[in-house]
C-alpha positions as CSV (number, residue, x, y, z in Angstrom):
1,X,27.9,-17.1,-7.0
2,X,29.6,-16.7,-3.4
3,X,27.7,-17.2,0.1
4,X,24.2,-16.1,0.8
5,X,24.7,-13.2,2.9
6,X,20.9,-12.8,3.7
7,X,21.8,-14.3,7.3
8,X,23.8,-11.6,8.3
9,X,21.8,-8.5,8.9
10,X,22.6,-9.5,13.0
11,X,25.9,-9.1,12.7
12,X,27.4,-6.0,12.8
13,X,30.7,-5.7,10.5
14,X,33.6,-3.8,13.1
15,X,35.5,-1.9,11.5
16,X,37.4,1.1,13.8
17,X,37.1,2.1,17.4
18,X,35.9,5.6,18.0
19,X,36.0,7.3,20.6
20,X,34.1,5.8,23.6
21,X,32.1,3.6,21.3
22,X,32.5,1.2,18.2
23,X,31.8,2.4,14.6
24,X,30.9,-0.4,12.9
25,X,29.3,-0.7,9.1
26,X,25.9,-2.0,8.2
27,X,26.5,-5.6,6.2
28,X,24.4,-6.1,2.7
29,X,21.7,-8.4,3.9
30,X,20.4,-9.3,0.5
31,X,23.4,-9.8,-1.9
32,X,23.5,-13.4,-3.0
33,X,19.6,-13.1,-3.7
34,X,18.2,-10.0,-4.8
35,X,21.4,-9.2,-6.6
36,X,24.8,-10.8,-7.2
37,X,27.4,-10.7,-4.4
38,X,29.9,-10.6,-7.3
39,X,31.3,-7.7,-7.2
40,X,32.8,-7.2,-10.9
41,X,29.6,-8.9,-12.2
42,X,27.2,-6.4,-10.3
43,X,29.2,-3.8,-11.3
44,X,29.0,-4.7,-15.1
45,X,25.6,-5.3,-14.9
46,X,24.5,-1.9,-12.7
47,X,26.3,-0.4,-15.8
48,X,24.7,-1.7,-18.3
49,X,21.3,-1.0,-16.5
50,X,22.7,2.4,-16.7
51,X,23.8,2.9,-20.2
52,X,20.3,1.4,-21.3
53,X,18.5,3.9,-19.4
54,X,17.1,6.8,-20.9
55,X,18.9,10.2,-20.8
56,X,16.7,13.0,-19.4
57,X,18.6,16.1,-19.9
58,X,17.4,17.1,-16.5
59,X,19.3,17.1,-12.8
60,X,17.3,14.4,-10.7
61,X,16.4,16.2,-7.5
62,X,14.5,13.3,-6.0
63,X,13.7,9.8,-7.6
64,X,11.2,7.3,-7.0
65,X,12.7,3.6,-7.7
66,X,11.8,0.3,-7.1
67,X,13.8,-2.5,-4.7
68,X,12.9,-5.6,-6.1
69,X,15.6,-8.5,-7.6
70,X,17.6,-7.0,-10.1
71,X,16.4,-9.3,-12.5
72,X,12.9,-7.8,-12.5
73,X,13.4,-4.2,-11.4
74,X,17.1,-4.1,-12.1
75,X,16.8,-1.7,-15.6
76,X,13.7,0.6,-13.8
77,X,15.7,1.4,-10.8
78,X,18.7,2.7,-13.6
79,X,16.2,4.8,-15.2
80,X,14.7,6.7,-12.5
81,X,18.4,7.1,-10.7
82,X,20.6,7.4,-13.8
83,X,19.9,11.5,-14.0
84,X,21.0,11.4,-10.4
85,X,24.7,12.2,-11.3
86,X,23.9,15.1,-12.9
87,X,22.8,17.0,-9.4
88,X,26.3,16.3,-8.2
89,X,25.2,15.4,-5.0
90,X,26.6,15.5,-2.1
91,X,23.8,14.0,-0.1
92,X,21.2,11.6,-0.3
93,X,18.2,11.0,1.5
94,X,17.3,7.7,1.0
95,X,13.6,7.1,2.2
96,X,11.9,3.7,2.0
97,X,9.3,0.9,3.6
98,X,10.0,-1.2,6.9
99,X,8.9,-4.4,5.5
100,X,9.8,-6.6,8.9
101,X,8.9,-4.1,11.6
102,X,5.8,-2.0,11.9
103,X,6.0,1.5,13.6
104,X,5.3,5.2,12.9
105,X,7.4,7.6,12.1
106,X,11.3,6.9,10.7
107,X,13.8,4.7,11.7
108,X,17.4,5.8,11.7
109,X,20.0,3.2,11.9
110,X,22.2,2.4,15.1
111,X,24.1,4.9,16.9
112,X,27.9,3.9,15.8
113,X,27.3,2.9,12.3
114,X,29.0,5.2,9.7
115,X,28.7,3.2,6.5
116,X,26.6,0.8,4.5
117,X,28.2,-2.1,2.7
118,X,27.4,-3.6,-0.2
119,X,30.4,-6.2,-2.6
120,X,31.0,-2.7,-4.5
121,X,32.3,-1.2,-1.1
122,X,31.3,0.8,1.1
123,X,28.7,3.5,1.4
124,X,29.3,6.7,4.0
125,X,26.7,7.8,6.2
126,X,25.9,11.5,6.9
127,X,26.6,11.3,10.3
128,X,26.1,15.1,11.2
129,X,22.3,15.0,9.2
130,X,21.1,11.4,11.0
131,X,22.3,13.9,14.3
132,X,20.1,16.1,13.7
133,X,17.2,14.0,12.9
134,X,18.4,12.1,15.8
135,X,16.7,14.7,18.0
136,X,13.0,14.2,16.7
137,X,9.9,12.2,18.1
138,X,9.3,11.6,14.4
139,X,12.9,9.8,14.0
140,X,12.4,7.5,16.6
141,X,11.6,4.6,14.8
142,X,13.5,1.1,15.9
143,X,16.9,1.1,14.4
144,X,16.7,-2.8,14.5
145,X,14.6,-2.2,11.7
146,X,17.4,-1.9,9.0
147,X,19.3,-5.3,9.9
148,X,17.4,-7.7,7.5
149,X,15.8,-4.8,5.5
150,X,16.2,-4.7,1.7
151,X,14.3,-1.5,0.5
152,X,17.2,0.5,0.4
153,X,20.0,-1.5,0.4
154,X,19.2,-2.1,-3.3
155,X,19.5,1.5,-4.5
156,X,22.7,1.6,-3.2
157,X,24.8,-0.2,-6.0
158,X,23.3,2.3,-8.4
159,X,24.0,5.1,-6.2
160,X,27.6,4.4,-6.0
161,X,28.1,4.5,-9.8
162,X,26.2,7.7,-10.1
163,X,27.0,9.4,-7.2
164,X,30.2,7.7,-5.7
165,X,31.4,10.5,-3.5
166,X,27.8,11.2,-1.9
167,X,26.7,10.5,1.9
168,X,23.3,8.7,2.7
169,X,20.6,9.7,5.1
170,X,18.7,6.2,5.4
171,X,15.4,6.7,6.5
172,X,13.2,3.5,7.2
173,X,9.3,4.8,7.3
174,X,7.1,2.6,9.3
175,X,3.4,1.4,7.6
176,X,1.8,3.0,10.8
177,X,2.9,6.6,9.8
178,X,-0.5,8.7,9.0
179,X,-0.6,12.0,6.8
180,X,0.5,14.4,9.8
181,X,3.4,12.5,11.0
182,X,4.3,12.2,6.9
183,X,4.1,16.1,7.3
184,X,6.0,16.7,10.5
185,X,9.1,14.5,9.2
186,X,9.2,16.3,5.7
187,X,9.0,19.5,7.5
188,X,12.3,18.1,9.6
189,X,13.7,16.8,6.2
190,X,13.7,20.0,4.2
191,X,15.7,21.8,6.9
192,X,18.4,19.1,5.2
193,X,17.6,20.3,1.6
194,X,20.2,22.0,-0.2
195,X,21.5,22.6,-3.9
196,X,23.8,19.4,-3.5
197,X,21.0,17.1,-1.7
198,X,18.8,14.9,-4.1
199,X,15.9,12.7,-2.5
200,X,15.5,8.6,-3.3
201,X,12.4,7.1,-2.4
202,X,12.9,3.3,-2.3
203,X,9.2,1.5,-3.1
204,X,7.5,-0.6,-5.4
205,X,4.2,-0.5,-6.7
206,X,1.1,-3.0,-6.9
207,X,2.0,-6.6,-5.6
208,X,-0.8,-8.4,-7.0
209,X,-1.5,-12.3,-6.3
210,X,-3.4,-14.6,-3.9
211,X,0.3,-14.5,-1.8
212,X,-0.2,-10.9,-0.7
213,X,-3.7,-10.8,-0.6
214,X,-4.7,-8.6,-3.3
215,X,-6.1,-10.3,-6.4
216,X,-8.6,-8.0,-8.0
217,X,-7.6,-8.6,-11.6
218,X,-7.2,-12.5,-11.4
219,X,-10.1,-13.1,-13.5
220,X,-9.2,-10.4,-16.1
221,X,-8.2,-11.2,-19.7
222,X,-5.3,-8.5,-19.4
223,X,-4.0,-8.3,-15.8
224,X,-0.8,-7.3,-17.3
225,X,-2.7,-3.9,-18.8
226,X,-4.7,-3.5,-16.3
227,X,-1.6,-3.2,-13.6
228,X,0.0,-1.1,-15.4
229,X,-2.7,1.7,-15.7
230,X,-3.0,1.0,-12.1
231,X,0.4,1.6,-11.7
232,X,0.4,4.5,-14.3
233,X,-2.4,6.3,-12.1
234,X,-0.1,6.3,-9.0
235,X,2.8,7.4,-10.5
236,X,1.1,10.4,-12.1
237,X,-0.3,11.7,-9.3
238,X,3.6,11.3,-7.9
239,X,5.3,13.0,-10.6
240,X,2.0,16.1,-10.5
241,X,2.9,16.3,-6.9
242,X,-0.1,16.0,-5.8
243,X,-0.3,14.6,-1.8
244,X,-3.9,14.0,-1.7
245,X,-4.2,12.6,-4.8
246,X,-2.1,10.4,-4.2
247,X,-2.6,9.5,-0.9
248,X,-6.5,9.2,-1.5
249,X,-5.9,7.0,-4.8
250,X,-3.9,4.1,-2.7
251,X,-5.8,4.5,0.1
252,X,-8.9,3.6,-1.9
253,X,-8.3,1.3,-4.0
254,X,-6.4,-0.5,-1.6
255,X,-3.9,-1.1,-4.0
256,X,-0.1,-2.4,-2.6
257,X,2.1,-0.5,-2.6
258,X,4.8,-0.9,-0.4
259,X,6.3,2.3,-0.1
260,X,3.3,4.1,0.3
261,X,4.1,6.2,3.9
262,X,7.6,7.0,2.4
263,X,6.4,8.6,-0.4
264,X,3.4,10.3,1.3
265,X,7.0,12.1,2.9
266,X,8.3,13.1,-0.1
267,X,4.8,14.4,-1.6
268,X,4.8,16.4,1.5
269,X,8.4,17.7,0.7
270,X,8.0,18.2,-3.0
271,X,5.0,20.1,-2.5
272,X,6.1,22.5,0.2
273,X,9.5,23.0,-0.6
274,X,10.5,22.2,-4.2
275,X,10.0,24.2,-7.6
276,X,9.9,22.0,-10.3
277,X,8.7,19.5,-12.7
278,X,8.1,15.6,-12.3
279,X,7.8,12.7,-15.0
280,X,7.0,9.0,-15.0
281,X,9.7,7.5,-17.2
282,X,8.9,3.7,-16.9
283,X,5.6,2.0,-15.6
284,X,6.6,-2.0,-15.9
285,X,5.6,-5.5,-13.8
286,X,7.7,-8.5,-12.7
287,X,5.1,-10.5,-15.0
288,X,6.7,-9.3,-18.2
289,X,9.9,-11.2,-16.9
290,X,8.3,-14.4,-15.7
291,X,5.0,-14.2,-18.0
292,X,3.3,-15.1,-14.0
293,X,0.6,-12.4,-14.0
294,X,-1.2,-14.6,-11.2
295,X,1.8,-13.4,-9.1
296,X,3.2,-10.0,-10.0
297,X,5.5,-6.6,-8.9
298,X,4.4,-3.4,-11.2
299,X,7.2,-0.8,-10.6
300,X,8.0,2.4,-11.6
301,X,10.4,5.0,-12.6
302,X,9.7,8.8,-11.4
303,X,12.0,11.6,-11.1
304,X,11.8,15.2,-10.5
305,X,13.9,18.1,-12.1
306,X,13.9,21.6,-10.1
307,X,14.9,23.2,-7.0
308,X,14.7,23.1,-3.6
309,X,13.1,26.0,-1.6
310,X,12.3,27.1,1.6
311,X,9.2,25.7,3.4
312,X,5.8,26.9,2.3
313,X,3.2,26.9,4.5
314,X,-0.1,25.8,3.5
315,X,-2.8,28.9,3.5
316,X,-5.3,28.6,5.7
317,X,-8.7,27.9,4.4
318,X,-11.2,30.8,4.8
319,X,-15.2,31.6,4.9
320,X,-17.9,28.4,4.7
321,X,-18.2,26.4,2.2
322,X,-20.0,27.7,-0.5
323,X,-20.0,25.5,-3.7
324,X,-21.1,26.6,-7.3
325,X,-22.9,24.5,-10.1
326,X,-19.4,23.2,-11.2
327,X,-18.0,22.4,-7.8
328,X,-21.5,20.7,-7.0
329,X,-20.9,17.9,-9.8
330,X,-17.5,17.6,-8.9
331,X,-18.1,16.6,-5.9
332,X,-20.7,14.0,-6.9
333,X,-17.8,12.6,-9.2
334,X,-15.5,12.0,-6.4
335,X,-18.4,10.3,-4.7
336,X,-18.8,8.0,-7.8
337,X,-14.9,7.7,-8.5
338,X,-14.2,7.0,-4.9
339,X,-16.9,3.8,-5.0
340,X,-15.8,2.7,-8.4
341,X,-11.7,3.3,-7.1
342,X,-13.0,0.9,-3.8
343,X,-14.8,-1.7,-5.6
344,X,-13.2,-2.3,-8.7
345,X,-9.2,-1.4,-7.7
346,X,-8.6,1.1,-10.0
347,X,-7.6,4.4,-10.8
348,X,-11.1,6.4,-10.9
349,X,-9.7,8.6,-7.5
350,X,-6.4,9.4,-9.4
351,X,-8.5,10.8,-12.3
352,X,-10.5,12.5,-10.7
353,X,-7.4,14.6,-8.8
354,X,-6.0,14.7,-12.3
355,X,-8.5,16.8,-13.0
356,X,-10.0,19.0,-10.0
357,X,-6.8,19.5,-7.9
358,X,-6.0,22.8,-6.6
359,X,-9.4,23.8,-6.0
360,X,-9.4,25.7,-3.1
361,X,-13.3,25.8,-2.7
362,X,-12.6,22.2,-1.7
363,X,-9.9,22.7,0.7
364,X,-12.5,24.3,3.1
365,X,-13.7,22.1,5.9
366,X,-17.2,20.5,6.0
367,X,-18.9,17.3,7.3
368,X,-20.2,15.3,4.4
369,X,-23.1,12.9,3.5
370,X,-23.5,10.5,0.5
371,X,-26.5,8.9,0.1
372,X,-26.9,6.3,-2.4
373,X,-30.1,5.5,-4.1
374,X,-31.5,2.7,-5.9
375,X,-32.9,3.3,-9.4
376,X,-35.5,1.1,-11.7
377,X,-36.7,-1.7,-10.8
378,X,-34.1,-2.5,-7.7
379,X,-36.3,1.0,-6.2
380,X,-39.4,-0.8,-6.9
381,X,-38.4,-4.2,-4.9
382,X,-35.9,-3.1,-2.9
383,X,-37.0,0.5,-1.9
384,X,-34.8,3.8,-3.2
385,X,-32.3,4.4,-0.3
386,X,-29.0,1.7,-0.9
387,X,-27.1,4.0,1.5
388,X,-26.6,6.7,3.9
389,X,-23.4,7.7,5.6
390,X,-21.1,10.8,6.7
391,X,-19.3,13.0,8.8
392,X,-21.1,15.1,10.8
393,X,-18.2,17.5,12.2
394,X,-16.6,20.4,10.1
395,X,-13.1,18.8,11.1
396,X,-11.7,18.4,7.7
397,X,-11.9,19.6,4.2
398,X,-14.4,18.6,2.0
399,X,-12.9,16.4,-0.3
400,X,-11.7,14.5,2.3
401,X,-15.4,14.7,4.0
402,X,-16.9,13.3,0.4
403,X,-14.5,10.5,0.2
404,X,-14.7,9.4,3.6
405,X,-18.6,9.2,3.7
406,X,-18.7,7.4,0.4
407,X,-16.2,4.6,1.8
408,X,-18.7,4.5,5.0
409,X,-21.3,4.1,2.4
410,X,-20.5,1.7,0.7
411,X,-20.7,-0.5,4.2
412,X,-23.2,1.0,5.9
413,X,-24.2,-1.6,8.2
414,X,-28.2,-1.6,7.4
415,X,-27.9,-2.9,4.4
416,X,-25.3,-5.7,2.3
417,X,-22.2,-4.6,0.9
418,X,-22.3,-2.4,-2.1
419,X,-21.2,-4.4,-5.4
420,X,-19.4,-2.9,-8.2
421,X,-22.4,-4.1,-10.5
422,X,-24.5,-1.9,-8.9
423,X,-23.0,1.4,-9.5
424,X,-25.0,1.5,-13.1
425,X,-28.1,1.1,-11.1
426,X,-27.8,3.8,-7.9
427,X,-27.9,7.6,-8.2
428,X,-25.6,9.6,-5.9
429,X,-27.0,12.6,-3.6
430,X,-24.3,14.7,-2.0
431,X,-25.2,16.6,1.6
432,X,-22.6,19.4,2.2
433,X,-22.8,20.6,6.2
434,X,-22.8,23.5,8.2
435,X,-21.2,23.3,11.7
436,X,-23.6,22.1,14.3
437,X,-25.3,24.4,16.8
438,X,-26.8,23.4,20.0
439,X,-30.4,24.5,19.7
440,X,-32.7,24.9,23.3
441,X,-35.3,22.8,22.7
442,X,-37.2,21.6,19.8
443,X,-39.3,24.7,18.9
444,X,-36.0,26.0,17.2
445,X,-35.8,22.9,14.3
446,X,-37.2,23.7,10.9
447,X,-38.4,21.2,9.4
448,X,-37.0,20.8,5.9
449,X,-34.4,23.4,6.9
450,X,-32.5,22.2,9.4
451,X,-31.1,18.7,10.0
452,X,-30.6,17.3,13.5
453,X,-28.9,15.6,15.8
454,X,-29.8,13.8,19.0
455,X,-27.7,13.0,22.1
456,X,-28.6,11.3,25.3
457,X,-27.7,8.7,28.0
458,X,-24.3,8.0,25.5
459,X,-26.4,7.5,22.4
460,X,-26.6,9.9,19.2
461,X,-28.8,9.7,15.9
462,X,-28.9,12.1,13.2
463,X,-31.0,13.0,9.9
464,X,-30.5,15.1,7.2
465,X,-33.2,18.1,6.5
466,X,-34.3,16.3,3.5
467,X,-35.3,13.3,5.4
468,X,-38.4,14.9,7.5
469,X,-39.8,16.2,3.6
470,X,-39.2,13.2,1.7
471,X,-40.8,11.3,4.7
472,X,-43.6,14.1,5.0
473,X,-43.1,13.8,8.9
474,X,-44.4,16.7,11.3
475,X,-41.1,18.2,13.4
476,X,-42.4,16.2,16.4
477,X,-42.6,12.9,14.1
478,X,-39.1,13.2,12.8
479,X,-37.5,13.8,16.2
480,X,-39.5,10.4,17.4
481,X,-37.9,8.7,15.1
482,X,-35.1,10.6,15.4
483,X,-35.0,9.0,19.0
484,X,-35.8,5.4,18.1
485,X,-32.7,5.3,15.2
486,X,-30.6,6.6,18.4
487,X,-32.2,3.4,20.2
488,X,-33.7,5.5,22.6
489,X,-37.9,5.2,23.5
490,X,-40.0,7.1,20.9
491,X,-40.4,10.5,23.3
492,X,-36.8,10.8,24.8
493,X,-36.7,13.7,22.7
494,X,-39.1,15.6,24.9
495,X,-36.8,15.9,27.9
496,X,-33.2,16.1,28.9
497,X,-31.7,15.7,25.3
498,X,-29.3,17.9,23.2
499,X,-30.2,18.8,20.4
500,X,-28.1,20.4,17.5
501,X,-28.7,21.7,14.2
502,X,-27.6,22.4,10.8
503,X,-28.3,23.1,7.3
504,X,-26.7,21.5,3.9
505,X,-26.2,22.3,0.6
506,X,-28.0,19.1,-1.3
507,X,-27.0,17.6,-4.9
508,X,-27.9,14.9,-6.6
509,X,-27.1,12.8,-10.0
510,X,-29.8,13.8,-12.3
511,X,-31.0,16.5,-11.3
C-alpha cells in the first residue's frame, strides 16, 4: 500500500491557471485508510462491490449510502449506488455531514477548485450549479470544511464507475442546520433537478459504543438485532419519504446518525418535488465484520426510483383543531411512542409515522399538554401526577406540540427523571389547546372551562381547566395558586396581572 495521504487535505493539488485565479483540484484525503490508494486494486474491488450488488430494475434518482472504510461499508455503498448508471446522469448532487466543522447551512468548496481527486482520477465539478448556489445565505457554509472531510470523498470511486462522465455538486451540511434551513436549501436545490440529475446522500447510521457516547444496547443479549431494527426504522421512514417521521424518530431516540441534517435536505426534496417510489435494500453494522458489537457502524442502503417535478408547496392548514375518537388515541400513542422512542432508543416514533402519516387533522397547529399519571400502588405512595408539561402557543402543528410536551415531560423539573420501567405503571392524559385570549379581569374565567394563564412583574404560571375540578378549587382559589406556582404572593392575581384563557380538548389512556 502507497503513502497515507490523510495529511494532505491542506494542500491544494495545482493544476492550470485560469484566468485571474488558480484552478486547482481537491486531493483524496482519506485514500491509504478508509480505502486503498491503489488505484488498479480499488478499482477491482469497487467492481466487484458492484457486480455483487443487487440489480433493481429501476433508475436511481437519489441514493442514500454510507462513507465508512470500505471494508465495512464497502458492498452497501455498491448497492444503494449501483442503479445509479441507469439515470444516465449527467449530474450529481452529492450531499453529506461536516464531521470536523460545525455550522448551518451548506458548505461549497473553494472558489477555483474544478475537480475532486481520488487514485482512479479525477472527478469534475459543476462549476455553473455550485454558481448558482454560490449566491445563497443557505450556501455559505465554510468551504475549509471539505479539506480533511471524508463523507463524500468515499462515494466518489463508486460514482466514477457508474457514472464516469457525470459532474458533482458537493454539498457539506453542517450539524447546526434545523428543519427550515433543511427546507430553504432543498427549495434552492430543486431549481438544479432535472431528468439527467440524480441526488447522493453520503451518511451512516447508528454509531453505537461508549467512544461516541451512545450505548443504549450494551447490556442487550442481541445488540446486533437490536441495531439493525434501529437502523431499519430510519431507513423506512427514508425510503416512505416521510420528513417528520423521520426527523422526529432521530431526534428522539437520539440515535447517531451522522448524516442526519443532509438527509433532512433530501426528505425535504423528495417530498416536494419528486414522484416516485423508495426502497431499503440493505440494513447492515460494522459488527458483522469485526464481531465488536461494543463498538459498531449500522448502515444502510436506500434508493429512490421516479421523477423529478416541479416544487410543491405545502397547503396551508385550515380551521381549529378538531379531533375525532380515532385521532384522540392517536395522539395519546405518539405521547406513549415518543417516551418509549426517548427512553429506550428505539423505533416506537418511526412506527407510529408508519402508521398515522398524512393525516392532515394533525398538521393543524395547537399548543399541547401531556400529563403523565402514576397508577397502583406508585398513586397511593407517591400521589397520581408523575408529570405535567406543554406548549402553550398555537405556533406549530399538533404532532409536533404532542411530541415536544412529552419530551418536556419526561424531565419536568418537579419531579426525578422518568425511567423506562415506569411506562407500564403511568397513564397518559393528552390536553389539546385553543389560542390564548387576554381576558379583563377574573370574572371572565370559568372554572372547569377555561384554563389560565398568569403574567406579571416577568413571571408566568399556567393550569389546565381540569386542574381547578380535580382540585375542587373555587375560581379565586385556583388563581391563588395560580400566583404562587408563578412565584408570585398568593393575591397578585387581584391587581395589575394579565390574564389569558383557553379551552382544551382532554383525553386520557383508559378512558
Amino acid at each position: 500500500m502507497g503513502m497515507n495521504t490523510s495529511c494532505l487535505p491542506a494542500i491544494m493539488l495545482l493544476v492550470a491557471v485560469a484566468g485571474n485565479g488558480i484552478a486547482s483540484v481537491r486531493p483524496p484525503a482519506v485514500a491509504g485508510s478508509f480505502y486503498t490508494d491503489d488505484a488498479q486494486a480499488l478499482r477491482l474491488q469497487v467492481e466487484k462491490f458492484l457486480q455483487q450488488a443487487e440489480d433493481t430494475g429501476s433508475q436511481t434518482r437519489a441514493a442514500v449510502a454510507p462513507h465508512a472504510g470500505f471494508v465495512y461499508s464497502g458492498p452497501t455503498a455498491a448497492t444503494a449506488l449501483a442503479g445509479i448508471g441507469a439515470a444516465d446522469p449527467e449530474r450529481v448532487i452529492l450531499l453529506g455531514p461536516s464531521h470536523h466543522l460545525a455550522f448551518s447551512g451548506g458548505a461549497l468548496p473553494a472558489k477555483g477548485v474544478t475537480a475532486f481527486a481520488t487514485p482512479l482520477g479525477r472527478v469534475v465539478v459543476d462549476q455553473s450549479a455550485v454558481a448558482r448556489l454560490r449566491g445563497h445565505e443557505e450556501f455559505q457554509g465554510p468551504s475549509g470544511a471539505h479539506g480533511p472531510e471524508h463523507s463524500l470523498e468515499v462515494e466518489l470511486p463508486f460514482l466514477q464507475l457508474v457514472a464516469p462522465d457525470a459532474r458533482i455538486v458537493p454539498v457539506l451540511v453542517g450539524v447546526n442546520t434545523d428543519r427550515e434551513t433543511s427546507r430553504h436549501m432543498a427549495r434552492i436545490l430543486a431549481e438544479l433537478l432535472d431528468e439527467r440529475t440524480v441526488v447522493v446522500v453520503s451518511s451512516d447510521f447508528t454509531h453505537h459504543g461508549e467512544r461516541y457516547g451512545y450505548a443504549p444496547f450494551e447490556d442487550h443479549e442481541d445488540v446486533g438485532g437490536d441495531l439493525i431494527s434501529l437502523g431499519r426504522a430510519t431507513a423506512d421512514r427514508l425510503a416512505a419519504v416521510d420528513p417528520d417521521g423521520f426527523w422526529y424518530q432521530v431526534e428522539v431516540s437520539g440515535d447517531t446518525v451522522c448524516g442526519r441534517r443532509p438527509l433532512a435536505v433530501l426528505m425535504e426534496l423528495l417530498s416536494h418535488a419528486f414522484d416516485g417510489t423508495g426502497s431499503v435494500l440493505d440494513v447492515t453494522t460494522s459488527g458483522e465484520a469485526t464481531g465488536n458489537f461494543e463498538l459498531s457502524v449500522t448502515y444502510a442502503a436506500v434508493s429512490f426510483a421516479g421523477a423529478w417535478t416541479s416544487w410543491r408547496a405545502d397547503p396551508a392548514p385550515t380551521g381549529p383543531v378538531d379531533l375525532d375518537h380515532d385521532q384522540e388515541e392517536a395522539l395519546l400513542g405518539l405521547a406513549r411512542a415518543t417516551l418509549e422512542s426517548h427512553l429506550a432508543h428505539d423505533g416506537a416514533v418511526a412506527g407510529w409515522f408508519a402508521a398515522h402519516a398524512g393525516d392532515p387533522g394533525f398538521d393543524r397547529p395547537a399548543g399541547a399538554f401531556v400529563t403523565v399519571h402514576n397508577t397502583g400502588r406508585r398513586a397511593q405512595r407517591e400521589g397520581r401526577l408523575r408529570a405535567c408539561m406543554g406548549v402553550i402557543e398555537a405556533r406549530q402543528p399538533v404532532v409536533d406540540a404532542v411530541i415536544s410536551a412529552a419530551l418536556s415531560a419526561a424531565r419536568d423539573p418537579r419531579f426525578p427523571p422518568l425511567k423506562l420501567d415506569e411506562l407500564d405503571e403511568v397513564e397518559i392524559e393528552v390536553s389539546v389547546l385553543s389560542p390564548a385570549k387576554p381576558v379583563p379581569g377574573p370574572d371572565s374565567v370559568e372554572v372547569g372551562v377555561h384554563g389560565v394563564i398568569l403574567s406579571k412583574s416577568g413571571r408566568r404560571a399556567v393550569f389546565l381547566p381540569q386542574v381547578a375540578p380535580e382540585q375542587g378549587w373555587t375560581r379565586d382559589e385556583m388563581l391563588n395558586h395560580l400566583s404562587r406556582k408563578a412565584g408570585l404572593p398568593t393575591d397578585a392575581w387581584r391587581s395589575g396581572a394579565d390574564l389569558e384563557v383557553f379551552t382544551a380538548q382532554v383525553f386520557g389512556e383508559g378512558e
